[in-house]
C-alpha positions as a Python dict, from the first residue, in 0.01 Angstrom:
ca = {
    (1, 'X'): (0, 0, 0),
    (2, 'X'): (121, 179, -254),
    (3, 'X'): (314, -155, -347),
    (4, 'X'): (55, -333, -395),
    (5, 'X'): (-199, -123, -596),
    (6, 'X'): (129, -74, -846),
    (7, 'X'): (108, -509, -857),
    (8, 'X'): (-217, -499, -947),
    (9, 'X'): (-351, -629, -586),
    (10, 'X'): (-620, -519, -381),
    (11, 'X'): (-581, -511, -20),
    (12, 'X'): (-870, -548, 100),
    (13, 'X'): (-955, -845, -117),
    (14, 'X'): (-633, -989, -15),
    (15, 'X'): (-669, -933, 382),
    (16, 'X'): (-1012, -1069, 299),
    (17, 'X'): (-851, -1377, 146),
    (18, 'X'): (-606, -1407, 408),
    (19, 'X'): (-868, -1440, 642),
    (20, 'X'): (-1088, -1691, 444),
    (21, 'X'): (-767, -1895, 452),
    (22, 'X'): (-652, -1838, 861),
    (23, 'X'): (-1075, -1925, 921),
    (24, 'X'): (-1054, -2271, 664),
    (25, 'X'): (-744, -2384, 796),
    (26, 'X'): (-872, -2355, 1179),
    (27, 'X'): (-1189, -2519, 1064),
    (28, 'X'): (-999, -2809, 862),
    (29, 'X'): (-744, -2845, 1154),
    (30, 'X'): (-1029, -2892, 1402),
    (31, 'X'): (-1285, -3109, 1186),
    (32, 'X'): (-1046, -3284, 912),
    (33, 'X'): (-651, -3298, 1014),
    (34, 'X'): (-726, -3393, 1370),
    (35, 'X'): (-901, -3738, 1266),
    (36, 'X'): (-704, -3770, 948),
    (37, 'X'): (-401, -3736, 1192),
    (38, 'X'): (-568, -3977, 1404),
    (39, 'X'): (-627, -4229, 1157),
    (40, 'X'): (-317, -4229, 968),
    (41, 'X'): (-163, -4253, 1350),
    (42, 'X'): (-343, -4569, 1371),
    (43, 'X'): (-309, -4743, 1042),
    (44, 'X'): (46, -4661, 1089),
    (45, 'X'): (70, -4823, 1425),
    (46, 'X'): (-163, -5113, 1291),
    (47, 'X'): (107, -5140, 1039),
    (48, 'X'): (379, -5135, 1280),
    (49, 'X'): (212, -5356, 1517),
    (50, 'X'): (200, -5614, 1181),
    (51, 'X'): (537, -5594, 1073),
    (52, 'X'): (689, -5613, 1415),
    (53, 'X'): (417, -5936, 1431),
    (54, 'X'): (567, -6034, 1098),
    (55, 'X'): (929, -5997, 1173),
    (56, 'X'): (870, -6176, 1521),
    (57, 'X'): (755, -6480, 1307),
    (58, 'X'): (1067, -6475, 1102),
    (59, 'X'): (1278, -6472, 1368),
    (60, 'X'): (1078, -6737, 1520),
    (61, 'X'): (1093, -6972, 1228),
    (62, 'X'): (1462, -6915, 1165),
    (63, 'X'): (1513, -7025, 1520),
    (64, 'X'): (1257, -7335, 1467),
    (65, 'X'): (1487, -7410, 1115),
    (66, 'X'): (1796, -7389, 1291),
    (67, 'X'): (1633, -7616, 1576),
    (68, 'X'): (1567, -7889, 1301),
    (69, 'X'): (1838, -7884, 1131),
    (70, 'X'): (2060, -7907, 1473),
    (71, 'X'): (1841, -8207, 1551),
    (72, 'X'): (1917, -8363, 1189),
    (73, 'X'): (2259, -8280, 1225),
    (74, 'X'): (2276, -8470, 1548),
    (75, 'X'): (2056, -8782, 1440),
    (76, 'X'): (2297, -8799, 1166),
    (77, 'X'): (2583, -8784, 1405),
    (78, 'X'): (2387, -9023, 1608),
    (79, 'X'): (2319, -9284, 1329),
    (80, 'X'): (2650, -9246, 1182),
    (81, 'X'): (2833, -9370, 1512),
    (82, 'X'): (2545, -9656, 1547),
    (83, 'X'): (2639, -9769, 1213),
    (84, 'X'): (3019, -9776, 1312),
    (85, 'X'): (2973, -9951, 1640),
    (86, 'X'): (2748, -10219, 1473),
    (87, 'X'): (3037, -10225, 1237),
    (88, 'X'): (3292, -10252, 1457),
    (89, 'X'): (3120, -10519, 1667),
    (90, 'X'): (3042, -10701, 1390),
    (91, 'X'): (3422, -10687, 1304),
    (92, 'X'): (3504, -10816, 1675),
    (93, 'X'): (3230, -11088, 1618),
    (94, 'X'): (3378, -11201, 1262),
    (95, 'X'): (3691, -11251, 1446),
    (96, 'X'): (3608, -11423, 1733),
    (97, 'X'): (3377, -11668, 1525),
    (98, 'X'): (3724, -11671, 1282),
    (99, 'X'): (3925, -11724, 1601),
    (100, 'X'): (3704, -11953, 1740),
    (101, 'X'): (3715, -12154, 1443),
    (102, 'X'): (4081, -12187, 1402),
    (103, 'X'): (4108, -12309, 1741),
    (104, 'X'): (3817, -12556, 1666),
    (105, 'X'): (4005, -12667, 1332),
    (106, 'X'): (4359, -12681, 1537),
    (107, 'X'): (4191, -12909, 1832),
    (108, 'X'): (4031, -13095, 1517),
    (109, 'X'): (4335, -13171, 1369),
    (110, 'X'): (4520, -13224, 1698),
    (111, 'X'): (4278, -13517, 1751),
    (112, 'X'): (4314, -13606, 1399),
    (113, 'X'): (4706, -13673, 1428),
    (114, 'X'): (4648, -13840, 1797),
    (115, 'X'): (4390, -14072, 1646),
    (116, 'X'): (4617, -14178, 1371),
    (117, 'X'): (4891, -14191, 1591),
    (118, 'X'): (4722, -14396, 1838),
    (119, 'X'): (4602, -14584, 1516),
    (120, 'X'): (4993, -14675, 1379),
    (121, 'X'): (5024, -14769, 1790),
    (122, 'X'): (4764, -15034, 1757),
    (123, 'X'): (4870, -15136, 1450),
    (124, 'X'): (5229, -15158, 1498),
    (125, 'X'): (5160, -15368, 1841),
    (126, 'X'): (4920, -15563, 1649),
    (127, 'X'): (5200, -15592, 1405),
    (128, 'X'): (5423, -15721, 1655),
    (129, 'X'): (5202, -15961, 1767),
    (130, 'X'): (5175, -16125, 1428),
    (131, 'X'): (5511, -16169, 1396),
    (132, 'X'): (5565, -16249, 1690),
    (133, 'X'): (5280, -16515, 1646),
    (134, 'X'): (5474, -16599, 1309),
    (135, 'X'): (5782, -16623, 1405),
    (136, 'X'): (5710, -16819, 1720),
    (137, 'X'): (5499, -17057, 1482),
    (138, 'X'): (5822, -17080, 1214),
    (139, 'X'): (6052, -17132, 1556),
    (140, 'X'): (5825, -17393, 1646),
    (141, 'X'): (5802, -17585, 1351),
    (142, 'X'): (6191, -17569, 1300),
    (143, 'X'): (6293, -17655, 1637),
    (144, 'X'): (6013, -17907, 1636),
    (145, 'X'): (6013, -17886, 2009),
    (146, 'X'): (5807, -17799, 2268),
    (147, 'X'): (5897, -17471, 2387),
    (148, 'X'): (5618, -17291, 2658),
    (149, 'X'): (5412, -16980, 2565),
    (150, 'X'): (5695, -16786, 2760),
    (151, 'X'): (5974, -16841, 2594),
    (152, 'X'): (5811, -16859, 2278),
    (153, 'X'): (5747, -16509, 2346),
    (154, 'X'): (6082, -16416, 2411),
    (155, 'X'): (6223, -16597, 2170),
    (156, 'X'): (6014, -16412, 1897),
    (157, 'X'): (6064, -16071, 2076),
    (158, 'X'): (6412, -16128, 2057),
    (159, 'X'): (6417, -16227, 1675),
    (160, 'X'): (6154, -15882, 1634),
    (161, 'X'): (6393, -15684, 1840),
    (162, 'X'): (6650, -15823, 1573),
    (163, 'X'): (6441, -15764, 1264),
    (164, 'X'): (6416, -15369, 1417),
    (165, 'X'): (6730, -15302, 1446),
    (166, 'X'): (6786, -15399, 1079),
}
């Protein structure tokens, strides 16, 4: 003790104190630190509880974006291989109708060259006929002889058959 009177302190005053301080901090741990403790145990739980609530959210809405944007990515996808099969038909289609129409322009012209074929036919029989009508009228009038329809005929097929060959 001898210490402590040399420091200036009293020991009783301090044992007092000490005391004071073991009695106020029993009191305060009993009436003030255990609800204190409580409540900052439950605002930090509340806290925890609302960030965990939070971060759930997140999580969910990054899964919802990813969601959407897989299901815009795939109508994308989708439309962009719509577009190229109504393209590509629409190629197959251009060239049947194309296709279609050559063949309709060949037959066309086909029928075109028979007709006028047919056409120099007709007109080359009906050619022959003429002359054949001429010449058996000219034959006629310089033989100045009756001659039947028959040989008439022959006799201006022959002089045709002539005329041909030169």
């Amino acid at each position: 003790m001898a210490l402590l009177d040399q420091l200036g302190i009293n020991g009783t005053h301090l044992v007092i104190q000490v005391l004071g301080f073991l009695i106020l901090y029993w009191v305060l741990s009993k009436f003030l630190f255990g609800p204190v403790q409580t409540m900052f145990s439950t605002r930090e739980h509340a806290i925890k509880t609302k960030l965990d609530e939070a971060e759930e959210k997140r999580q969910e809405m990054i899964r919802m974006r990813d969601e959407y944007e897989a299901r815009i990515a795939d109508i994308e996808a989708e439309t962009r291989h719509r577009i190229e099969d109504a393209m590509s038909q629409a190629q197959v289609a251009r060239d049947e109708l194309l296709a279609h129409a050559r063949e309709q322009a060949q037959r066309i012209m086909e029928r075109g060259h028979a007709e006028v074929q047919r056409e120099k036919e007709k007109a080359l029989v009906e050619i022959r006929n003429r002359v054949a009508d001429l010449a058996v009228l000219t034959a006629g009038q310089l033989i100045r002889k009756d001659l039947d329809d028959s040989t008439h005929r022959q006799l201006a097929q022959e002089i045709i058959e002539g005329i041909g060959r030169n």
